[in-house]
OpenMM code with the backbone's topology and positions (N, CA, C; nanometers):
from openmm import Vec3, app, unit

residues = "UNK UNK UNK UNK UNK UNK UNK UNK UNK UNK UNK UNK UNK UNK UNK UNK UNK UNK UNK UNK UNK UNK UNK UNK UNK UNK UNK UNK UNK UNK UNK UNK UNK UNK UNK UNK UNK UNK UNK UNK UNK UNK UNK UNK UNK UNK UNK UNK UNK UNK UNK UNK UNK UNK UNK UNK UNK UNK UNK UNK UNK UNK UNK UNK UNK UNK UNK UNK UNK UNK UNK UNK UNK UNK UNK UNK UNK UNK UNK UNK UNK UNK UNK UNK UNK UNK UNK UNK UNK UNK UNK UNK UNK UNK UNK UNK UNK UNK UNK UNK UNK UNK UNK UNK UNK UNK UNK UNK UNK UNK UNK UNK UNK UNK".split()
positions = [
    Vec3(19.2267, 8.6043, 4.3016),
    Vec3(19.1698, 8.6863, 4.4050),
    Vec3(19.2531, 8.6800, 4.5321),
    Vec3(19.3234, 8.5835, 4.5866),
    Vec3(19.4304, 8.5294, 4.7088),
    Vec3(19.5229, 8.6474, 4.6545),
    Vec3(19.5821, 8.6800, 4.5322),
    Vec3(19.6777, 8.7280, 4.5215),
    Vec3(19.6610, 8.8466, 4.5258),
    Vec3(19.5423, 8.9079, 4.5349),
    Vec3(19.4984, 9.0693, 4.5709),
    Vec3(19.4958, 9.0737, 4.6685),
    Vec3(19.4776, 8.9885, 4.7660),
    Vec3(19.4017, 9.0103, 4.9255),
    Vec3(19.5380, 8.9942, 4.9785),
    Vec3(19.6283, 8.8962, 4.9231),
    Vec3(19.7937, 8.8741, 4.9707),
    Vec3(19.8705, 8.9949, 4.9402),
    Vec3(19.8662, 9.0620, 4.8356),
    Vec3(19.9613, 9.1943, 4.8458),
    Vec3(19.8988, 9.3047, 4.9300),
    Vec3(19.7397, 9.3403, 4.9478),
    Vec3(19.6779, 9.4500, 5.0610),
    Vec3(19.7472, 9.3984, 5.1481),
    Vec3(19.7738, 9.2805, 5.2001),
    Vec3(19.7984, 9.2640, 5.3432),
    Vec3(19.9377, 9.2841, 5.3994),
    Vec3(20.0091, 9.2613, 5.2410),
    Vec3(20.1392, 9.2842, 5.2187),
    Vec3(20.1671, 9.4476, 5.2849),
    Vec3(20.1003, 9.5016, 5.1890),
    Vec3(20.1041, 9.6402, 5.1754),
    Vec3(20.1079, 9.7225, 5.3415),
    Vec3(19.9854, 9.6792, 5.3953),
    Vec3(19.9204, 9.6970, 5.5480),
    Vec3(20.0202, 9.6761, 5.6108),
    Vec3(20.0770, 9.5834, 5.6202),
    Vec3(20.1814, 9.5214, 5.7316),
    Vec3(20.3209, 9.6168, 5.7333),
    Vec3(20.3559, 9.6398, 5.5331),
    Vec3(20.4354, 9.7163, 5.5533),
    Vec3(20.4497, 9.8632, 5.5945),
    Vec3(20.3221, 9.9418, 5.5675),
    Vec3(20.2845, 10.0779, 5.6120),
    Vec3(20.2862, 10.0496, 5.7612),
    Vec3(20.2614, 9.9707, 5.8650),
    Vec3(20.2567, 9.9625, 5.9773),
    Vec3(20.4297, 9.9355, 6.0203),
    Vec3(20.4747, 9.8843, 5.9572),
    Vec3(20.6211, 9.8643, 6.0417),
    Vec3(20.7011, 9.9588, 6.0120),
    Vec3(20.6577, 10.0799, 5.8984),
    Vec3(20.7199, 10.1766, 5.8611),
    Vec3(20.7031, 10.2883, 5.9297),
    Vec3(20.5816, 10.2703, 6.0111),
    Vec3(20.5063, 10.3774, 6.0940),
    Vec3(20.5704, 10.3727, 6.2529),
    Vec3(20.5699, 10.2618, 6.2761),
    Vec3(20.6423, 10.1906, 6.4333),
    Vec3(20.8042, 10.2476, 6.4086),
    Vec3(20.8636, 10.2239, 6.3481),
    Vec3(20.9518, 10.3136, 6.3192),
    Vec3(21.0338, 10.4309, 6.3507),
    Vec3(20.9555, 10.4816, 6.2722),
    Vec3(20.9122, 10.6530, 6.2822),
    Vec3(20.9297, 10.6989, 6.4573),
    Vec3(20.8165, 10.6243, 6.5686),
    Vec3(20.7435, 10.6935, 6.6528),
    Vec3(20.8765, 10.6033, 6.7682),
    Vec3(20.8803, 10.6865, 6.8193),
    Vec3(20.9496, 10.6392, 6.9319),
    Vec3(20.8916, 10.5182, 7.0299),
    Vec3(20.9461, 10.4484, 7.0745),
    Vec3(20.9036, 10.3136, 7.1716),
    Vec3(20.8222, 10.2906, 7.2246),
    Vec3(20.7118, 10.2406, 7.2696),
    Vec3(20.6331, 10.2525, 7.3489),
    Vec3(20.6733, 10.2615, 7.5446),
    Vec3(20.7502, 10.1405, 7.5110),
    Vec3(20.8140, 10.1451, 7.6641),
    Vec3(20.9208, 10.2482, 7.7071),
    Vec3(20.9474, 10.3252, 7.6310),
    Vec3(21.0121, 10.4944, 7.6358),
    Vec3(20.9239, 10.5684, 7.7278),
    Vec3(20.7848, 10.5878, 7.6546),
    Vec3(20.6876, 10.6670, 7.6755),
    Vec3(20.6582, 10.6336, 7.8399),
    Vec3(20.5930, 10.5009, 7.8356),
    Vec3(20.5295, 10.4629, 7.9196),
    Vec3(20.6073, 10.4497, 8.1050),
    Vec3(20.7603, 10.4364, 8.0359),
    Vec3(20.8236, 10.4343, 8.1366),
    Vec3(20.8235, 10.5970, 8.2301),
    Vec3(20.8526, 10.6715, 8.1617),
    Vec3(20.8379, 10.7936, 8.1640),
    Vec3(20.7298, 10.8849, 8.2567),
    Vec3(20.6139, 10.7747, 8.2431),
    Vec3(20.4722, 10.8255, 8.3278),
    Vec3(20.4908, 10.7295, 8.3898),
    Vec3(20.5628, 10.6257, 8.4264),
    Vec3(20.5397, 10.5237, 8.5243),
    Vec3(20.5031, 10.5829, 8.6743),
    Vec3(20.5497, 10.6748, 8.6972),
    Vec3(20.4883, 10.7489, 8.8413),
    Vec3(20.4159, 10.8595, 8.8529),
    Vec3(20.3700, 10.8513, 8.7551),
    Vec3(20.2175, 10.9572, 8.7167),
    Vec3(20.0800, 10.9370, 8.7589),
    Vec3(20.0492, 10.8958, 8.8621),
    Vec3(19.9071, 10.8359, 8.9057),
    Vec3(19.8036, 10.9126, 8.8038),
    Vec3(19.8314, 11.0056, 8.7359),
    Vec3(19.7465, 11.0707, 8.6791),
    Vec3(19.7658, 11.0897, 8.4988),
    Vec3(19.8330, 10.9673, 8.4480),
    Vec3(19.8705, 10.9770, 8.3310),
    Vec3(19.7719, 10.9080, 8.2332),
    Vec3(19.6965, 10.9932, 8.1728),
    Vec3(19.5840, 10.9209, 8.0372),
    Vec3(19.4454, 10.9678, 8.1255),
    Vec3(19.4542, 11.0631, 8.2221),
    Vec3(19.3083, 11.1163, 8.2804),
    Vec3(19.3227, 11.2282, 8.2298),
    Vec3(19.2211, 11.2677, 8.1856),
    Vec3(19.1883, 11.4220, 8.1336),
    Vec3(19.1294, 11.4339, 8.2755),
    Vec3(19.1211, 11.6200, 8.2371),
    Vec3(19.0608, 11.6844, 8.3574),
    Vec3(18.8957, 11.6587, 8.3243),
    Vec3(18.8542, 11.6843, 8.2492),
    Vec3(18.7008, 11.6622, 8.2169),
    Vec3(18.6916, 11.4957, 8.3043),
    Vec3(18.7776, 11.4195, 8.2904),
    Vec3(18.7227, 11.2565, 8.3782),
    Vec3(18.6918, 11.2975, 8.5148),
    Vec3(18.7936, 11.3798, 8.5796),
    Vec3(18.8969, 11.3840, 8.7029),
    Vec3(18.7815, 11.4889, 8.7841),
    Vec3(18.6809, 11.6042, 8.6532),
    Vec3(18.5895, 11.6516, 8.7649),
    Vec3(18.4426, 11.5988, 8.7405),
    Vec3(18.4402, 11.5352, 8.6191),
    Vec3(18.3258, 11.4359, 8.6136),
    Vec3(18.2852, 11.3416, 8.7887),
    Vec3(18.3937, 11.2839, 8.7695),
    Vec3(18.3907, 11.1881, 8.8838),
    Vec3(18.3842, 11.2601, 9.0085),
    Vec3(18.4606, 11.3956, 9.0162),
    Vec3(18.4190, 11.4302, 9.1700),
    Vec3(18.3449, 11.4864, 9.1848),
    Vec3(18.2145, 11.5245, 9.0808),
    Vec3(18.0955, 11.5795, 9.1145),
    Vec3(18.0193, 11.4900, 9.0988),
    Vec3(18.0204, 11.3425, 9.0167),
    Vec3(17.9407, 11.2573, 9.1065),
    Vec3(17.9572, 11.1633, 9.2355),
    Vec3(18.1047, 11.2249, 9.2369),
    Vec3(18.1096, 11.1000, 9.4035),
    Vec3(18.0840, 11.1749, 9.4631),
    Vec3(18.0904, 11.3099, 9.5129),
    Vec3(18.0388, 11.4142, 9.5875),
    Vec3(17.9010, 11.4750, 9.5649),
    Vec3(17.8155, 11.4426, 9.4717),
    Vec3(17.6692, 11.3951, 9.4814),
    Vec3(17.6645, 11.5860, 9.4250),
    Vec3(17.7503, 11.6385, 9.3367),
    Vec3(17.6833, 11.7270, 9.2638),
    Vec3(17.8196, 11.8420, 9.3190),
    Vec3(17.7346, 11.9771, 9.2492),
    Vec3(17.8733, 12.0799, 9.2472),
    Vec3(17.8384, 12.1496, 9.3817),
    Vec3(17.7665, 12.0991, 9.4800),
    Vec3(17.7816, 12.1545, 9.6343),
    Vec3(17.8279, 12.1244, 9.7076),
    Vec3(17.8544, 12.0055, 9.6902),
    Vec3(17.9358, 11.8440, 9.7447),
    Vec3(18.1102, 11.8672, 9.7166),
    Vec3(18.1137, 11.9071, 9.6123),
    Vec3(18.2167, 11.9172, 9.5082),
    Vec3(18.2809, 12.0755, 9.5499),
    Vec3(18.1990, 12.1598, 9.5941),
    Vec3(18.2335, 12.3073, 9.6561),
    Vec3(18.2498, 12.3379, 9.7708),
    Vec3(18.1873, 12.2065, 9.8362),
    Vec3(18.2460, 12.1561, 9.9915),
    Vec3(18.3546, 12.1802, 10.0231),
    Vec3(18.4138, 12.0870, 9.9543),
    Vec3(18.5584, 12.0183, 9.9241),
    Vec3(18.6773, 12.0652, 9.9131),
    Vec3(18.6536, 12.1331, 9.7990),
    Vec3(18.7097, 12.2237, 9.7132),
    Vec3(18.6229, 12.3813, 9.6939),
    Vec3(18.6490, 12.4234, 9.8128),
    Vec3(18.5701, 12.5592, 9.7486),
    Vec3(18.6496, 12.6874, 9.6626),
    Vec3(18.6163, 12.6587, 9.5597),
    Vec3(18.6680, 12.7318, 9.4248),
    Vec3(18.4710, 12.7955, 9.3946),
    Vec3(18.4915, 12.9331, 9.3727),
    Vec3(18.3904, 12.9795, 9.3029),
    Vec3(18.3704, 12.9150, 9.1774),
    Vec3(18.4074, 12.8490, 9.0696),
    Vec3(18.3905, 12.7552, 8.9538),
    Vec3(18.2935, 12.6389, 9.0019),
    Vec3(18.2864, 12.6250, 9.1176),
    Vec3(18.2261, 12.5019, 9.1553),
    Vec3(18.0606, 12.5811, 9.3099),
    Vec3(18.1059, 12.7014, 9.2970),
    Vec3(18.0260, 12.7727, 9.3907),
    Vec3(17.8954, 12.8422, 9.3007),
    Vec3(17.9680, 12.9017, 9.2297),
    Vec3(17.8374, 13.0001, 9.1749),
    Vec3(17.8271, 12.9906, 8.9698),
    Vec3(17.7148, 12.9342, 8.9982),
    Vec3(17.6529, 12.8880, 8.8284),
    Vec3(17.7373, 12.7699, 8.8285),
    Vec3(17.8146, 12.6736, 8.8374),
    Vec3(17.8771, 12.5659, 8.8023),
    Vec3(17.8528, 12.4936, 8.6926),
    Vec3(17.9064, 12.4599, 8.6059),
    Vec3(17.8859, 12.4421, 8.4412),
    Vec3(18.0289, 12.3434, 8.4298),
    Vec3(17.9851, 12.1980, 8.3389),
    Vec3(18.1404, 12.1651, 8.3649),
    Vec3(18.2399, 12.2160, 8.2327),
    Vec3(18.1685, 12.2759, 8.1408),
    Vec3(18.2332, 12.3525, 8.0434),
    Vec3(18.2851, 12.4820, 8.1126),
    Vec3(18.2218, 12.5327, 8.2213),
    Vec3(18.3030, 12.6674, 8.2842),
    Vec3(18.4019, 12.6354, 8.3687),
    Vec3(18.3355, 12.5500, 8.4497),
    Vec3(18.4662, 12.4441, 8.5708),
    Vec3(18.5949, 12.4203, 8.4958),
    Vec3(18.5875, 12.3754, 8.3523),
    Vec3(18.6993, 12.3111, 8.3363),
    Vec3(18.7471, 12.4204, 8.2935),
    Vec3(18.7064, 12.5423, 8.1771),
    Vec3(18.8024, 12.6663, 8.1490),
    Vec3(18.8746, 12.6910, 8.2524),
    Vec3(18.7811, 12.7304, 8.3593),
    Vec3(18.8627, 12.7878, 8.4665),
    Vec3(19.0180, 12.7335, 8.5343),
    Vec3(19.0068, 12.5921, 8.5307),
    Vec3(19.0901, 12.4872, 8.5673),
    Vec3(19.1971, 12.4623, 8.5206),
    Vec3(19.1769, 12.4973, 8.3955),
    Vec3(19.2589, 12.4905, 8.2228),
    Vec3(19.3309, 12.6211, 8.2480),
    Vec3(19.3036, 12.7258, 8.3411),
    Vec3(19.3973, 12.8736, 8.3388),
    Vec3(19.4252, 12.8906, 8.4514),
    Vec3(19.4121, 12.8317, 8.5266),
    Vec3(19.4722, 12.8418, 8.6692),
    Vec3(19.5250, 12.7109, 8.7504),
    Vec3(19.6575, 12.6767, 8.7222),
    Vec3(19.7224, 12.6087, 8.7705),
    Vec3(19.7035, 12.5666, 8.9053),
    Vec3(19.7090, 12.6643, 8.9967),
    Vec3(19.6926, 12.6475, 9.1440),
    Vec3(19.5415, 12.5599, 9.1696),
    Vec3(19.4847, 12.6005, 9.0869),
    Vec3(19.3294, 12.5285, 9.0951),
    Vec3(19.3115, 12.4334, 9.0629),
    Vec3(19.4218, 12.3390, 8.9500),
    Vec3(19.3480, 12.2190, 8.8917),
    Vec3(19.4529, 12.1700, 9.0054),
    Vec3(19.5556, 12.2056, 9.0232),
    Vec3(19.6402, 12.1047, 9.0962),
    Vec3(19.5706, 12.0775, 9.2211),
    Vec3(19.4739, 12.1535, 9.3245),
    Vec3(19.4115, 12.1522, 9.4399),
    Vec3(19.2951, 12.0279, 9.3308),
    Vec3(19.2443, 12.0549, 9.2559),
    Vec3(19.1633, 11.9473, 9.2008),
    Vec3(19.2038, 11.7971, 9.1781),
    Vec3(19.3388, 11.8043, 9.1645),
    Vec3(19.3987, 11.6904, 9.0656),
    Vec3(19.4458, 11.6168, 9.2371),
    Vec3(19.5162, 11.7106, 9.3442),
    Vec3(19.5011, 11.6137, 9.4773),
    Vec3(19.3885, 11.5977, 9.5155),
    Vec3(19.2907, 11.6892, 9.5222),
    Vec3(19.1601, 11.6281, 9.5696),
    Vec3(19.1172, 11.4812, 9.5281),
    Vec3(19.1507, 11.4821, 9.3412),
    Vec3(19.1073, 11.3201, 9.3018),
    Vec3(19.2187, 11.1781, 9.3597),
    Vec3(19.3456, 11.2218, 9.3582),
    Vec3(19.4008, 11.1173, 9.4083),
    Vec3(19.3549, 11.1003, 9.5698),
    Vec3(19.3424, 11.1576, 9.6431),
    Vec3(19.3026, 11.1702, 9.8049),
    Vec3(19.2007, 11.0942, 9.8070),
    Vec3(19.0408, 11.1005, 9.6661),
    Vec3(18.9454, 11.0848, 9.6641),
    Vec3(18.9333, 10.9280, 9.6858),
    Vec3(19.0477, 10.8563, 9.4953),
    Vec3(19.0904, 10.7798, 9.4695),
    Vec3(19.1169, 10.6299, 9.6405),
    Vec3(19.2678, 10.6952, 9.6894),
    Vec3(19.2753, 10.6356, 9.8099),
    Vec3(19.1931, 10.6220, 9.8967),
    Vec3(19.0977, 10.6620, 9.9291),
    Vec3(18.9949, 10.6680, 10.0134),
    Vec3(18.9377, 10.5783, 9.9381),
    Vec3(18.8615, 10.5411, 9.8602),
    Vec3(18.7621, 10.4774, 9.7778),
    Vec3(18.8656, 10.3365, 9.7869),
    Vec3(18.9607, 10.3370, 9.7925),
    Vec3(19.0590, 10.1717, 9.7832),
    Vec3(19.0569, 10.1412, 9.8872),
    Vec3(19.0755, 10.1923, 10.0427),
    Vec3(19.0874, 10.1532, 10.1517),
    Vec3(18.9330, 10.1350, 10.2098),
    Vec3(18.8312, 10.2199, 10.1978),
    Vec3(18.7143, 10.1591, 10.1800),
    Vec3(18.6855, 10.0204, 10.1305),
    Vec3(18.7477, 9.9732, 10.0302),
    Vec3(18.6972, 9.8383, 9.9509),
    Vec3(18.7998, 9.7279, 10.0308),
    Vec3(18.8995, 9.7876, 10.0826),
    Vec3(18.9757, 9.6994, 10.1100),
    Vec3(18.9354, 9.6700, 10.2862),
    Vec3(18.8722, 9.7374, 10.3499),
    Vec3(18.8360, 9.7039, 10.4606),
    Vec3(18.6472, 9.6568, 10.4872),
    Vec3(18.6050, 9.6574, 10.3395),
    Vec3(18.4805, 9.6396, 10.3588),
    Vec3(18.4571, 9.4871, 10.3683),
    Vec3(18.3520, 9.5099, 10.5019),
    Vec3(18.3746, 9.3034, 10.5263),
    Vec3(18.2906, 9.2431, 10.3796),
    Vec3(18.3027, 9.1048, 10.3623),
    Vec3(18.3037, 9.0203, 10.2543),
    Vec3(18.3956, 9.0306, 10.1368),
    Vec3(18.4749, 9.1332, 10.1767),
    Vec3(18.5651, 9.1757, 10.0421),
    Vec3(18.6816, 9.0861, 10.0083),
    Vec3(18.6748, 8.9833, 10.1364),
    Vec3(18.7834, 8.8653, 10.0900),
    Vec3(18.7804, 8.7400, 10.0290),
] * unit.nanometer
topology = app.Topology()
chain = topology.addChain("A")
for resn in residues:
    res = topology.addResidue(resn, chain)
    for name in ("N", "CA", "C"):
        topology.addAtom(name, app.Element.getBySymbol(name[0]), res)
């Protein structure tokens, strides 16, 4: 029975180093987005979060006033819209880093925080 469970594992190990392989580096990739503040966020996170730190899509239309976020607001419509108009997610995508910094310098000046 050792000698069944010893060749699966055999097997496993080798499909995995055959696969690593294949795919280009990790530290290729990663280097690559190293100055991406926004690399591995979908947009669905990016307006999740600013309609609840902005306490809903009026808060959020404040801000950013885009009719997507003005009239009927839906985050399945928000994001189509976002998804076809460049000029719009990018005003979205600084809004979250702006949001981001603000929320760090807050924590970093809030007393007991040391």
């Amino acid at each position: 029975m050792t000698d069944k469970s010893h060749k699966s594992s055999q097997n496993k190990s080798e499909g995995q180093s055959s696969k690593a392989s294949n795919s280009p580096p990790r530290l290729e990739q990663s280097a690559s987005q190293r100055n991406n503040p926004l690399h591995g966020i979908t947009l669905k996170i990016i307006v999740s979060e600013l309609h609840d730190y902005y306490g809903g899509w009026q808060g959020l239309a404040q801000k950013a006033p885009m009719n997507c976020f003005k009239n009927n607001p839906t985050l399945k419509s928000a994001l189509t819209f976002l998804r076809k108009t460049p000029w719009a997610r990018e005003k979205v995508e600084q809004l979250y880093l702006f949001t981001q910094r603000e929320i760090q310098r807050r924590n970093r000046t809030k007393p007991g925080s040391e």
